[in-house]
Structure formats: C-alpha cells, structure tokens
N, C-alpha and C positions, 0 to 999 in steps of 0.2 A: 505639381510643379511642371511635368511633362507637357502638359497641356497648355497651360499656360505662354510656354517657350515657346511651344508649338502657336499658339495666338498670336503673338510677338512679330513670328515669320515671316506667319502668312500677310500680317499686316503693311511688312514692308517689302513683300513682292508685288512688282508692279505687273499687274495682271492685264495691261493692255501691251500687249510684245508688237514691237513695230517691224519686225520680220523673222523668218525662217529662224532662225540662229535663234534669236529670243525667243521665239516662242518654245523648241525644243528644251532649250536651257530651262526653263518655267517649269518644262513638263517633269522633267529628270526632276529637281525640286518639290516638285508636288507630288511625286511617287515616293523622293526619299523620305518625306512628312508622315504619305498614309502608310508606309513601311512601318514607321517608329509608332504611329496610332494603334497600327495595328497589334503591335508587339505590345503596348500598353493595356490596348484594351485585354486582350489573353490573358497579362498578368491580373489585369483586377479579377476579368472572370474566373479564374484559378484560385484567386484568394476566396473570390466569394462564396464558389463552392467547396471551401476547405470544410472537413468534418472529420469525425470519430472514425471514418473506413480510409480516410487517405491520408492524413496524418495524424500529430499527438494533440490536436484537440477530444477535450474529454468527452462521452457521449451525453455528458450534459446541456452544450451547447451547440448541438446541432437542434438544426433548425425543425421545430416541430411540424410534422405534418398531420395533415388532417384525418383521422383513422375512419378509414371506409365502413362504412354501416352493413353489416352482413344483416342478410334476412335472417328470422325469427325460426329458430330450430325446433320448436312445436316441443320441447322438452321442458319440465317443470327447472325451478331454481334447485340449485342444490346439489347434493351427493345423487349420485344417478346407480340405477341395480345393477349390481355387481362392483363397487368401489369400495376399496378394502378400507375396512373402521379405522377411525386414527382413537385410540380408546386412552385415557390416563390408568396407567396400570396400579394393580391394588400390592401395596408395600406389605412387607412381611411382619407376622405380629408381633414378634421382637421388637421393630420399629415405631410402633403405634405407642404412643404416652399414654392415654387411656381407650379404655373398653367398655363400653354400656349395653346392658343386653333389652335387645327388645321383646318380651314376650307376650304369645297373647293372653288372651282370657283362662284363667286355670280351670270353668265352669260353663260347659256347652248350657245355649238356651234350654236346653232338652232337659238339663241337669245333670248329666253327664260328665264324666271329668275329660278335660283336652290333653291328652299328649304331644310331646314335643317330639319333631321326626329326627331323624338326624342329618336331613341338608339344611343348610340355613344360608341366607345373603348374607354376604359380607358390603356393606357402605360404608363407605369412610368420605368424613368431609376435611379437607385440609384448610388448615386458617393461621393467621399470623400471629402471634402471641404481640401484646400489647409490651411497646418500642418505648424504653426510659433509658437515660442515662443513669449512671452512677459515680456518686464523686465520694473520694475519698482523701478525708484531709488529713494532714500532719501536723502535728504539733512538734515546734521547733520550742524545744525550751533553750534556757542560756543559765550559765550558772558563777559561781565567785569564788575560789578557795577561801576561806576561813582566815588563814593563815600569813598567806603568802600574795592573796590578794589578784591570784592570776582568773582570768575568768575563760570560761570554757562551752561553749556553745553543741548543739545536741546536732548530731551528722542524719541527713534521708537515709533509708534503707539502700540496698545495695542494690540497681537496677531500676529507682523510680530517678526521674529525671525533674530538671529544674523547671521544665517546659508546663504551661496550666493543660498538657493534653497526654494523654496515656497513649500508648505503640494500634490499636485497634482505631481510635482517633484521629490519628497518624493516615493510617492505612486505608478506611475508610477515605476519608478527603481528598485523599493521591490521586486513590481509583476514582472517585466522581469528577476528577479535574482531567484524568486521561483517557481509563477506555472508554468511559460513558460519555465524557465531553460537555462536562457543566463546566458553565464560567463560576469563578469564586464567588461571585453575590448569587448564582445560582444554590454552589453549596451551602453557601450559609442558609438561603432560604431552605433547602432541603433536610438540614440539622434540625433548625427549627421546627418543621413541617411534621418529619417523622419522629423526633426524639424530644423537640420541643428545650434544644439545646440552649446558650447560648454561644454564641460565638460570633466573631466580626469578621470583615473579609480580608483586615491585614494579618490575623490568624490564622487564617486560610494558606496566605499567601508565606509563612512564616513556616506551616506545615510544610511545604510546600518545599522550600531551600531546605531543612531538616530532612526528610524523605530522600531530597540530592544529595545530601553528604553520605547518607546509609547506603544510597546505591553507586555511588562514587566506585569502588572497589569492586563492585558486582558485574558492572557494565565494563572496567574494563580488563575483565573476568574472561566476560562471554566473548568480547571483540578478539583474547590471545587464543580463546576456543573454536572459532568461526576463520583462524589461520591453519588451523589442522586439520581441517574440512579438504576433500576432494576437490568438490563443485561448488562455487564462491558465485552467489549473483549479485550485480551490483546495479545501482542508479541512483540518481540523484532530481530533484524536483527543486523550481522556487520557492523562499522559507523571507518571512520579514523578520527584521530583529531592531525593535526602535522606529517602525519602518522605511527602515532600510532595505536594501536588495539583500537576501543572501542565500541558502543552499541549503536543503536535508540529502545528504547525503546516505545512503540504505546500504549495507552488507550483510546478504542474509545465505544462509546454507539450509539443508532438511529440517537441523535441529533448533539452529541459534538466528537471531537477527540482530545486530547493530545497527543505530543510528546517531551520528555524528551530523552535528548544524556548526556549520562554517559558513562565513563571509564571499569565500572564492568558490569557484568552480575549477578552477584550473588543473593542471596535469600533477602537481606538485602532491594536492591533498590525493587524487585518485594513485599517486603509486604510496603516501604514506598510510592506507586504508589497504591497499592490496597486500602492501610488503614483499615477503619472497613468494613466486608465482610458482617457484617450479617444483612440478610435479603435478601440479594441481591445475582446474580447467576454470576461466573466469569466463561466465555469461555476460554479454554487455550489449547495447545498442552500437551505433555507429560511430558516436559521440567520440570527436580527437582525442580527446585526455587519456581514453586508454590505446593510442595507436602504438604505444609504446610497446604493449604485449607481445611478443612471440606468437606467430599463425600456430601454435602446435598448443599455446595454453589460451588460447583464445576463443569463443564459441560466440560469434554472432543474430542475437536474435532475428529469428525466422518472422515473428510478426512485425518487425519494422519493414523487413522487407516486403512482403506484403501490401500496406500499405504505400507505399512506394513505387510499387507496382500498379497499384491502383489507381494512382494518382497520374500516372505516365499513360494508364488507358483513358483516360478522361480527356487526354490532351488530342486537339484536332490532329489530321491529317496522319505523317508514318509513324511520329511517335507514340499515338493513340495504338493504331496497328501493333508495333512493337509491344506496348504495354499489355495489351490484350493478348499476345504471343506468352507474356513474363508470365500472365497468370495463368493462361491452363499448363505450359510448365511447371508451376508451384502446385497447380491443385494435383497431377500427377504422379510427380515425386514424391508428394505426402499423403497421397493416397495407395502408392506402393509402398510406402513407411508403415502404414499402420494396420495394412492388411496383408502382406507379403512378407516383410521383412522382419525379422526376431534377430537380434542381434547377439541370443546364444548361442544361437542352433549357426552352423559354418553354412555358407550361403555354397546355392549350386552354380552351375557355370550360366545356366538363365536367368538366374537372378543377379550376378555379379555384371551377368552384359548388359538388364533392365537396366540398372543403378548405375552404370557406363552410360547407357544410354540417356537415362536424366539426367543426369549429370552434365552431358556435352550439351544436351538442349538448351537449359536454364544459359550457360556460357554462353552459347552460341549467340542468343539472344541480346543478351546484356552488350558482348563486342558489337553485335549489328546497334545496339544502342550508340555506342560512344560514336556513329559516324551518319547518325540520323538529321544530324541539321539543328534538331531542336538545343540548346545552348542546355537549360535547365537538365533535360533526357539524358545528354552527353555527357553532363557532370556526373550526376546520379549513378549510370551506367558503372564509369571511368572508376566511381569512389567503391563500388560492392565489386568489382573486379579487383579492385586494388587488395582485398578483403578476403578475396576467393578460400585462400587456404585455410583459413578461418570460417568455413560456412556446415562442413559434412562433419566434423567430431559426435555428435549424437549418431549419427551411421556407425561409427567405429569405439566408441567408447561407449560401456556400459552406464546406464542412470544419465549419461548428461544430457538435458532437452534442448530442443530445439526454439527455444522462446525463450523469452526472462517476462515472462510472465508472472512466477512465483518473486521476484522483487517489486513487481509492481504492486502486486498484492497486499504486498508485505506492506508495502508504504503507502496506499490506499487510509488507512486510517488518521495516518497522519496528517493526508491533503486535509481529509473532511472535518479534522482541529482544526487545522490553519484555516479553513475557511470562517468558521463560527469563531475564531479569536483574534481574525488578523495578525498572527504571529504571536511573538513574545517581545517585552515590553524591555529587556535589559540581557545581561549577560548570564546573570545567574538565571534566567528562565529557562533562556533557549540549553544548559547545564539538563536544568531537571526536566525539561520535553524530552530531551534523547534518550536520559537514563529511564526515564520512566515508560516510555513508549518500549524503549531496547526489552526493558523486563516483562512488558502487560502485551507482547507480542512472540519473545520466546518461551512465556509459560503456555502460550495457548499451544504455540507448535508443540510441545512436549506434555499437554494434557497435564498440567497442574494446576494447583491450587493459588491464585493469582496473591487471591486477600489473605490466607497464609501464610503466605510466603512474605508478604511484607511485614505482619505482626512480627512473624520471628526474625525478622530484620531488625525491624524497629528496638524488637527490645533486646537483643545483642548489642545494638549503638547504645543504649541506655546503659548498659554493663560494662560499657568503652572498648567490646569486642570489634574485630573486623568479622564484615559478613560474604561468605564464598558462597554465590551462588551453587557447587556442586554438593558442597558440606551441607547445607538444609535442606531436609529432607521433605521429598515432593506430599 
C-alpha cells in the first residue's frame, strides 16, 4: 500500500521545476519518499529474514538450506571400533513364560556319550501374543409377580456400565487420539487392524466425551496442585475451536502440567490460571497479560531475549552494532552462570563484582538502545528495561531457570495435534484435548503408568466414584 502511495506522488510531482525555489522544493520531496522507501524496504527485509534464531517462528519454517557435501571420510558405514553396543538386555527368568531347552546330540559320532558343561547361552526371542477382543454379554431378564401383577426387571452388575465399551476400551482410544495422535477414523482403523474390533468413529468420538467426564475432577485436581508449586511456568500458543481463533493456554511446574483452551488471550484468563502469586516465582515471556506480576514474583525468559537480541544485530548501521554488543553480553553472563557461579556456595567478593559487572553491561547497552534512532531497537530496548527487575531471580533464587523453555516443551505436543487435527470441532472437544493432554503429559513428568491410570479411572466412573488423581496409585 506504501508503495503504491508512494506511485501516486510521484506522479503528481511535476518534475520539470521552472526555477531555484522549485526545483529545491522537488528535491526535499523526493528525499522524503526515498526516506519512507527506504524505511519500507528494512521492514520487508526484516520480515523476510524472520526465523527460528530471531523470533517465535518455529524451526520448522525456516527456510531450508542447502547442506554442504563434506568429502568422503574413507570410513566404512556403521558403528565404528570402539562404539559402545547398544544391546536388548536379557530379562530375568521369572519373567520368561516359557523355557525350551536346546540340547545337543546325547551320542558323539565316535559313539561316546556327550556331556552337558555347565555354561549355556541364554536367547530369548520376544513376540506379541496374538491381539482378540473379548465380549462379554448380559442377560437382562424381566419378570411378573404372580400375585400382584408388579413386574420386576433384572439390574447389570455393579461397575459394568451402559456404555457397548469396557474401561481398557475406554483408555485405549483416549491414548490413540492424544499422546499418539490418531484421528478417530484412524483409531477405528487401528481397532480393526489389530484386534479386528468393531467399532465406528462416532464411538470413538463418544469414548471420547466419557473419558472428559472421568477426567473432569482429575484435571482440576492437578491445576489446585500446580498452585502450590514454587516455580509456575506459563504460556500460551494459537488453538482453533470450530475454526475459530482461540488459545491453549499451558501452566506447568517440575511435577504437574495444566492445560486450559479458551477463546481469549487476554490478561483476565492469565491472572485466573495464575491466582495468588505470592510467594511463588512465575516464568513467562514478555507477553502484557502478565505485566501485572510484581518484579520480585516474576522471572523473564532469557531466550526471548536472546532472540531479540538477534534480531537487533541483523539490523544495519548502530542498531546492528548495539545488538551485537546485547549478544556477547548475554553469551558472558551465561557463561559466568554456568561455569562460575553455584548458587549454594556464598559468592566471593570477585565473583559478586564479575556479576555487578554483567549486570551494568547488559543495562548499559539496552539504555544505549532506547536512543539509537532505530524506532523498532528503541522500543524493544525501552520494553526489557521496563522488565529489568524481573530478569536475575535464577541468580538469586534456588531451581528457578533462566528460560521457560520447560513450558514450551511441555506444550510442544499439543501444537503437533493441533496441527494433524486442525483444532477441535465443538466445545466438548476442546473439554477433553485439555484434560487429556493435562493427564498424558503430568504422568510422563512423574514416570507413570499413562494406560493405568486411565483403566482405573474408567472403572471408578463405572462405580459412580469420583476419581483423585493422588488417590490412584502410580
């Protein structure tokens, strides 16, 4: 559109100036045009080399380059001598179902008898045992008094449900639709495939809201469990719902992860997910919604900045300069972080001055920022100054890091559903994405048993118990 304007202008400058006065006046004109080109052109080049090292595009969509052909190492393919064996280890014979012994011949050629030594190989071949369902029917009888003429119908056992699918059923289907990431006509085919089930994919789908209701009370379980956490990281990513716009929102600590999908972004949802901060240290990006935090419970991710920094060295002329100043700042700091500095042991009087010393540098730089010319530089600057007191807590407080890198992580699995599903299709989905993801994400951080753990969900709901994730045991 800039461009365009700019076409517009120049069309109606009259570029034959019939003296001094005009022609100057022209000139001024045509400096203020290639001024604004110029500005223009910067921005697109800036967008276009956007990637994975200077902002939050993923490293999926940077631009592939072409990988240099190294010369031919004269070394064969393979595991090379001296590479330590990656070997399937032999299980204990308590564990083995069966034992066959192989023996040789009881009669040497010679005619001799063969003794058996006392070393022997142990092989074992491991294999799948052949995959059936099992169905098991009820007979509902119904019946009449004699007498009185009342009739009386025969009740399921106590724990089987109305549902045509048993709690393993259940569980199964959940998992193939969350941590594995089959679409529903996927699992059906895969019922099929291996178990040679039937089932349809609005069964699937029906699993599916059943599984939400069992984990209804689970999930927000873990979310009052993940407020009595210390170190609280958060973020949020784009989520479709109908496709519409809307949010996955991530709150995750060492032990637990919640996930909330909401329509907004705004500052409202981020203080009703945080709740009371105080005491506790919240990880976060830059992102306003949580500018509300207090600098003393607030911990700024160190690879946003970073990247930011990267991006401010890419930029011509001072603020390129500047930005290449930001970063061997950052690479120092955190290279006296990780090699110097222990945060039990009480620091000496030259490390307390090092850590003074990076400390005014990184500053120093960012204020030379905010009065570098550059518009984009000066904001930037202006916003992680604004931030400052918010940036060293991993220096002074034990376990909190320096990145929310572990939220990203965390929520990593979620993008790569949302991408194979294009979101959720209704209300009650985006329901069972959170709780289900919430659970098939804090059993992994606490080494449990996933499919477990949902069987004896399942059939608690079948018993018309409530199920606490602390009360089932791992």
């Amino acid at each position: 559109m800039t461009y365009l304007r700019m076409k517009d202008d120049l069309s109606k400058l009259n570029l034959k100036p019939c003296n001094l006065e005009e022609a100057l006046e022209l000139i001024n004109k045509l400096a203020r045009i290639i001024i604004e080109l110029k500005k223009d052109n910067d921005l697109l080049r800036e967008k276009l080399n956007n990637n994975s090292k200077n902002s939050s595009l993923p490293p999926s969509q940077d631009l592939k380059k072409k990988k240099k052909i190294r010369p031919a190492s004269g070394r064969k393919r393979g595991a090379q001598p001296g590479h330590k064996a990656s070997q399937r280890v032999v299980i204990p014979l308590e564990r083995v179902n069966k034992v066959i012994d192989c023996k040789p011949i009881e009669t040497c050629d010679c005619g001799s008898k063969v003794t058996l030594k006392d070393k022997l190989e142990r092989h074992q071949v491991f294999e799948i045992p052949i995959a059936n369902y099992e169905v098991t029917e009820y007979r509902i009888y119904r019946g009449c008094c004699t007498s009185c003429h009342i009739n009386y119908e025969g009740k399921l056992p106590n724990g089987v449900s109305k549902k045509g699918f048993g709690p393993r059923a259940h569980s199964m289907a959940s998992l193939l639709t969350s941590k594995y990431r089959l679409s529903k006509r996927l699992v059906k085919s895969w019922f099929h495939d291996v178990y040679k089930m039937p089932i349809c994919v609005g069964s699937v789908s029906n699993i599916e809201h059943t599984v939400s209701k069992v984990l209804e009370p689970v999930h927000q379980e873990i979310k009052t469990m993940i407020h009595h956490e210390q170190i609280i990281h958060l973020d949020e990513t784009g989520h479709k719902e109908f496709h519409k716009s809307a949010w996955a929102w991530i709150m995750s600590s060492s032990q637990y992860t919640c996930f909330i999908l909401n329509k907004s972004r705004g500052k409202k949802i981020a203080r009703e997910l945080i709740g009371n901060f105080h005491g506790r240290i919240i990880v976060t990006d830059r992102y306003p919604a949580y500018n509300y935090l207090p600098d003393k419970n607030h911990q700024i991710c160190w690879a946003h900045l970073k990247r930011d920094f990267q991006k401010i060295a890419e930029r011509p002329g001072e603020a390129g300069k500047i930005g290449n100043k930001l970063l061997v700042a950052y690479e120092k700091l955190f290279c006296f972080w990780k090699t110097e500095y222990q945060i039990e042991l009480a620091l000496s009087k030259k490390q307390k001055r090092r850590l003074r010393y990076f400390k005014s540098k990184m500053l120093k730089w960012l204020i030379i920022g905010t009065y570098c010319g550059h518009d984009k530089t000066a904001r930037t600057c202006k916003n992680i100054l604004d931030f400052s007191n918010s940036l060293w807590h991993f220096f002074e407080i034990k376990n909190v890091p320096p990145t929310n890198n572990h939220a990203e992580q965390q929520l990593r699995p979620l993008v790569i559903s949302k991408k194979l599903t294009f979101g959720t299709q209704s209300y009650r989905g985006s329901r069972y994405i959170e709780r289900i993801f919430t659970l098939v994400m804090t059993c992994k951080q606490q080494g449990r048993d996933i499919l477990a753990f949902f069987v004896e969900a399942v059939k608690k709901y079948f018993l018309g118990e409530k199920s606490q994730f602390l009360t089932i045991a791992p």
